[in-house]
C-alpha positions in Angstrom: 83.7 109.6 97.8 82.6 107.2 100.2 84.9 104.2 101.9 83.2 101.9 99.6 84.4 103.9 96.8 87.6 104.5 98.4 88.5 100.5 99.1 86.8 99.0 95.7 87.3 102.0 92.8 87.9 101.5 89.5 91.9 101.7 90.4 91.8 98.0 92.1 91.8 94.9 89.6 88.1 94.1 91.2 85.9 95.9 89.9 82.8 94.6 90.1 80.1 95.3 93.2 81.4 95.4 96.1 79.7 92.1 97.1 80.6 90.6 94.4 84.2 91.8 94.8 83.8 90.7 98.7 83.0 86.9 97.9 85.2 86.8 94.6 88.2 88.3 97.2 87.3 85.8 99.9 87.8 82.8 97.4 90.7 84.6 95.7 92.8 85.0 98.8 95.0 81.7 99.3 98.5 81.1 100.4 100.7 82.3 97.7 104.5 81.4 98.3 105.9 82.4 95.2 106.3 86.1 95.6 108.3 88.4 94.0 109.5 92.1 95.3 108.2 93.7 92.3 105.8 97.0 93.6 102.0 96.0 92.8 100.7 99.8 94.3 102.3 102.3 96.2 103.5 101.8 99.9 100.8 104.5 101.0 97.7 102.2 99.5 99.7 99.1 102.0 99.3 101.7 104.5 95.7 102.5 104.4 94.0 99.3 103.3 95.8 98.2 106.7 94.8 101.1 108.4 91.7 100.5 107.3 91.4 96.6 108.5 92.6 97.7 111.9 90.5 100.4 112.6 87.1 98.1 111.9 88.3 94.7 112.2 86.0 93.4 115.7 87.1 92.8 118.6 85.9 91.6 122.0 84.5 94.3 124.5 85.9 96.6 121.8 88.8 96.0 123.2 91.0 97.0 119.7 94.2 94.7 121.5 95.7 94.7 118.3 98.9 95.9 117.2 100.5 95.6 113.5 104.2 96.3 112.2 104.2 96.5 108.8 108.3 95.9 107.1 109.1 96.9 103.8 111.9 97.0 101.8 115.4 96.2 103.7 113.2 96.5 107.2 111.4 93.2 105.2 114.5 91.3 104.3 115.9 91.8 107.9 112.8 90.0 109.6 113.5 86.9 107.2 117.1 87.1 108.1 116.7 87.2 112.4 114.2 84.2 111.3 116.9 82.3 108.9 119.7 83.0 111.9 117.4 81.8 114.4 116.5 78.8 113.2 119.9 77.9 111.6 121.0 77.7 115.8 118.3 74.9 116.1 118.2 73.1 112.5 121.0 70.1 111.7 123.2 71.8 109.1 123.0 68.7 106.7 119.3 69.8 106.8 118.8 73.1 106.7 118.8 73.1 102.8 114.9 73.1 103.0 114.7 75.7 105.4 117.0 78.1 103.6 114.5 77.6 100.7 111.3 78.7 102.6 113.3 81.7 104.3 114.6 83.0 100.6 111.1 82.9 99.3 109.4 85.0 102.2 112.4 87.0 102.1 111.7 87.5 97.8 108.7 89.7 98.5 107.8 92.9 98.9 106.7 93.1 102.9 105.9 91.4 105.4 103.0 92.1 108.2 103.5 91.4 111.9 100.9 90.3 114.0 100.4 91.2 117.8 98.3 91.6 120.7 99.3 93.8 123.9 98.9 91.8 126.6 98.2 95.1 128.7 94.8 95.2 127.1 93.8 91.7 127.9 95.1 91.7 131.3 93.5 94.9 131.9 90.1 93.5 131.2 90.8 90.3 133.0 91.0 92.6 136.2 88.0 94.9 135.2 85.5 91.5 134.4 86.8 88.9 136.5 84.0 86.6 135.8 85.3 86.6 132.0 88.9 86.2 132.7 89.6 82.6 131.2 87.8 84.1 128.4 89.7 87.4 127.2 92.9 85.6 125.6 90.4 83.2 123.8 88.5 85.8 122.2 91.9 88.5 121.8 93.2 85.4 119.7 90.2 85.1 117.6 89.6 88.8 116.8 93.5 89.0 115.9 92.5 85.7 113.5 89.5 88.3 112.2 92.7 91.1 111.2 94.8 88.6 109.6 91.9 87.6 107.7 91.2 90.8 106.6 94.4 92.2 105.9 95.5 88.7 104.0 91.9 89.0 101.9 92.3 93.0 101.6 96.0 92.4 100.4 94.4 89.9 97.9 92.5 92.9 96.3 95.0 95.0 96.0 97.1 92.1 93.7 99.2 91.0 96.4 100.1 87.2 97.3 100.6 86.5 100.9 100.7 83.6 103.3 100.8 83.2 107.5 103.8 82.0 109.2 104.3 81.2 112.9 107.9 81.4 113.9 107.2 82.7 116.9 107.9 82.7 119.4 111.4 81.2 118.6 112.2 85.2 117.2 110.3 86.9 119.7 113.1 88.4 121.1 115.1 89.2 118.6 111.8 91.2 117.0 111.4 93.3 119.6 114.8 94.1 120.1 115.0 95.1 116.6 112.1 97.4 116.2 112.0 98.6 120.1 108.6 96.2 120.4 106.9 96.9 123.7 107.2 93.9 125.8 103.9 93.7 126.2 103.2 92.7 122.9 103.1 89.2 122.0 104.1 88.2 118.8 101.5 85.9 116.9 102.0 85.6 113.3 104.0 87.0 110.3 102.6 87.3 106.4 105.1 88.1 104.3 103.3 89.4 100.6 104.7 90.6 97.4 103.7 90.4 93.7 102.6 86.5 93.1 105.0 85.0 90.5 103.2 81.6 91.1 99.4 80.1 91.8 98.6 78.5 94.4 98.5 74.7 94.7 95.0 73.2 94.2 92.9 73.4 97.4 90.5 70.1 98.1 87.3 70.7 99.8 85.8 68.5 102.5 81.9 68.4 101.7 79.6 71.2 102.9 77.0 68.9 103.8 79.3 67.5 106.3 80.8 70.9 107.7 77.3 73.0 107.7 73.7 72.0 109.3 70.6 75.1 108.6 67.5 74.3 111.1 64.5 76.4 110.6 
């Protein structure tokens, strides 16, 4: 069975070509906030469709300065807690109410993804091509942009909802002191995901005339 096979069988709710399934799951995957903790596969299918996204997501020089901790379970419901703590030391009481909201819903699902690049890496070839240095956290950002992408959109397939927060780095410390993060990892973004409950809200689109130009 090949990978095609593997990522796009008969098992997944798209099951049509695997272009087809491509472009359907690249307009399919929006930000879903109501998420529920309700399993949608098994934790080992999370595990290799993520695998699978960091393994041949692209990255500058090949550089593969990606790192990914995926929470489940209570692990998941921890990360929304050091977030809700956090920001309750920096958020007016009288106004939190909002806040508490947002936190409970990321909190309702089933995981959460965490996003990171090791610094190591891109300091490493900052020294090795000098001539490129400005260049190597530009291009580490936009390949870990690729991997969210493609974890959000391959999460999408599966019958998951997600969405991308950025509370860092206001819980960068307290993350890595949790899970025993290198310090050379720098936190980036979180997506919490879980069985959607709720669609998203209508998306406008600016015209494509205005956004793309073809010369030939």
């Amino acid at each position: 069975m090949g990978i095609m096979d593997t990522l796009f069988g008969s098992g997944n709710k798209n099951a049509e070509t695997p272009a087809a399934t491509f472009y359907a799951a690249v307009e399919g995957r929006r930000s879903i906030y109501g998420i529920s903790n309700e399993q949608v596969v098994s934790d080992e299918r999370i595990h290799e469709v993520i695998n699978h996204a960091v393994k041949h997501t692209p990255s500058s020089f090949n550089s593969q300065s990606a790192r990914v901790v995926v929470l489940l379970g209570d692990q998941h419901k921890k990360v929304w807690d050091i977030t809700t703590n956090t920001l309750k030391a920096i958020v007016p009481a009288d106004q939190f109410g909002p806040t508490q909201e947002k936190m409970n819903a990321f909190g309702a699902g089933y995981g959460t993804v965490l996003f990171f690049e090791d610094q190591a890496v891109v300091e490493g070839l900052q020294n090795q091509f000098a001539a490129y240095a400005d260049n190597f956290p530009v291009w580490s950002n936009q390949s870990n942009g690729m991997l969210q992408f493609v974890i959000w959109t391959s999460l999408e397939l599966e019958g998951f909802g997600a969405s991308l927060q950025h509370y860092n780095p206001l819980i960068d410390d307290a993350v890595k002191a949790e899970w025993n993060i290198p310090s050379n990892w720098k936190l980036l973004a979180q997506m919490p995901f879980g069985k959607p409950v709720a669609p998203a809200g209508e998306k406008q689109f600016s015209p494509l005339e205005e956004r793309v130009k073809v010369f030939k």
